[in-house]
C-alpha positions as CSV (number, residue, x, y, z in Angstrom):
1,X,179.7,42.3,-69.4
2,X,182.5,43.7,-68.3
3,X,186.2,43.3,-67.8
4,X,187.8,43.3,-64.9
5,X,190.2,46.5,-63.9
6,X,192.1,44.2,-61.3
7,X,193.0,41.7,-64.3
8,X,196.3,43.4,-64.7
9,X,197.5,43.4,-62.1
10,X,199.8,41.0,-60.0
11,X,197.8,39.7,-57.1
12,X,199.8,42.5,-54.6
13,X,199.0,45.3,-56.8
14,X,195.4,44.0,-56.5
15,X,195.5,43.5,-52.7
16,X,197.1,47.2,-52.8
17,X,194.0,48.7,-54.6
18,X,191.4,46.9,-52.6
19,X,192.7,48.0,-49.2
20,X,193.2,51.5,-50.5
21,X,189.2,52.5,-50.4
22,X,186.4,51.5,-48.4
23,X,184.2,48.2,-48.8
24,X,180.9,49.2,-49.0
25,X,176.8,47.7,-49.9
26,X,174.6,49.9,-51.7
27,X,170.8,48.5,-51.9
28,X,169.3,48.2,-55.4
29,X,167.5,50.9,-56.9
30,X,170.6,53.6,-55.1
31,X,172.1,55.9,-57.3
32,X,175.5,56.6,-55.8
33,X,176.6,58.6,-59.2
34,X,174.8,61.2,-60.9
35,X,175.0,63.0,-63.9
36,X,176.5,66.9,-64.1
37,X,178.1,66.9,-61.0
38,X,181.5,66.7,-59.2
39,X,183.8,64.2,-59.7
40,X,184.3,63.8,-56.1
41,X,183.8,60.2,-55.6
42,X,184.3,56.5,-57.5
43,X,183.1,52.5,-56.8
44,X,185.0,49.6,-57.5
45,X,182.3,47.2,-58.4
46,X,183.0,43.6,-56.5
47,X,179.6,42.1,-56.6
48,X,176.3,43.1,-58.3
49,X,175.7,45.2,-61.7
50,X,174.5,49.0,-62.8
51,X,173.1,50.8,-65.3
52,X,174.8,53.9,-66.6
53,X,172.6,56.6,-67.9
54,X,172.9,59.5,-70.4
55,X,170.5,61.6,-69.9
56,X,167.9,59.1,-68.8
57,X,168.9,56.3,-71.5
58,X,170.7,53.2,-70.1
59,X,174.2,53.2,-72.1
60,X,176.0,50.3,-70.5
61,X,175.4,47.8,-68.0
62,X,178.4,47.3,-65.7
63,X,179.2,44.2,-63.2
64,X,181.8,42.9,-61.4
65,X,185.5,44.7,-61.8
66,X,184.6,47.9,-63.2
67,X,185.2,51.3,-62.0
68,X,182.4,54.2,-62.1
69,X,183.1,57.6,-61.6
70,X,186.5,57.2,-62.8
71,X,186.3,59.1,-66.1
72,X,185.4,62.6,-64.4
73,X,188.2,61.9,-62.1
74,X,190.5,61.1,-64.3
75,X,189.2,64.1,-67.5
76,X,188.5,66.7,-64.6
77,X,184.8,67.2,-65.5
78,X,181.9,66.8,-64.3
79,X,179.9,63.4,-64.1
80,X,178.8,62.8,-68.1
81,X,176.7,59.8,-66.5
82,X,174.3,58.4,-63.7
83,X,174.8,55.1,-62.5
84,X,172.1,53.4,-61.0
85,X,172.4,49.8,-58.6
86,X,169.9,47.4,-60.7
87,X,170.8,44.6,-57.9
88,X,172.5,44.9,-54.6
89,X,176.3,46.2,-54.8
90,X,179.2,45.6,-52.9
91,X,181.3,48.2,-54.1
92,X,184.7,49.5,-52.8
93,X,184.4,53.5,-52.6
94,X,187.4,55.2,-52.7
95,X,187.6,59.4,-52.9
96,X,188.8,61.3,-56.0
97,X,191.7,62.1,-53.8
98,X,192.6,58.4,-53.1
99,X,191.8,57.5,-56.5
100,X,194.5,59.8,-58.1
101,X,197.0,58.8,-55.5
102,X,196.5,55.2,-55.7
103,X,196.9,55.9,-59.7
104,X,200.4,56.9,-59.3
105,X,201.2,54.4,-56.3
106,X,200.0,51.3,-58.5
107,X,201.3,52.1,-62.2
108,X,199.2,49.1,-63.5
109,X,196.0,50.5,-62.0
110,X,196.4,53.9,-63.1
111,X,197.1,52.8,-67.0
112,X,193.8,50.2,-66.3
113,X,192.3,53.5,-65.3
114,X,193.0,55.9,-68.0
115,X,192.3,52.9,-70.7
116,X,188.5,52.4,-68.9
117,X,188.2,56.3,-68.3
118,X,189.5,56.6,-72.3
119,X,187.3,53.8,-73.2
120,X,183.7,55.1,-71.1
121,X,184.2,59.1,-72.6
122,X,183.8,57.4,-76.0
123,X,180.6,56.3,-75.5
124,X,177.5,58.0,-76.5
């Protein structure tokens, strides 16, 4: 699965993150991420798992602790994946604004940030 983006960081840094966005449940099947558009948007996964898409093909399954829609954000391009709910999600949504704020606020989190965002425009 996945590793968590919160693992390091202290337990205020975390606290810091998680109040930053908003706590939010998407249903299964919901698709709050698509592919070739604006990065205007990212989830902080807390509970439930998605599929990421490439043009159609699943190319990872994410769960708890990882970030989607961060890569775009962080690369200023457009989305180069869908994500799709496969369960329930409780997700924590947080604007491309907030995200890039809360990047330089929280060192920690924004080097977790560019490592995942590095990590996910690999892929392929």
């Amino acid at each position: 699965m996945t590793d968590s983006i919160l693992d390091s960081l202290d337990p205020a840094d975390r606290q810091r993150v998680l109040a930053a966005g908003t706590a939010l449940t998407l249903p299964q099947g919901w698709s709050p991420i698509a592919e070739s558009t604006p990065a205007d948007k990212a989830y902080l996964i807390t509970e439930g798992e998605v599929s990421v898409r490439r043009g159609g093909v699943e190319v990872a399954t994410l769960g708890p602790g990882a970030v989607v829609g961060e890569a775009a954000i962080v690369n200023r391009t457009l989305r180069s994946a869908s994500v799709v709910a496969l369960t329930r999600l409780r997700v924590v949504h947080f604007t491309s604004e907030r995200l890039s704020a809360l990047a330089d606020e929280v060192p920690a989190f924004g080097e977790a940030l560019r490592a995942a965002a590095a990590g996910r425009t690999g892929r392929g």
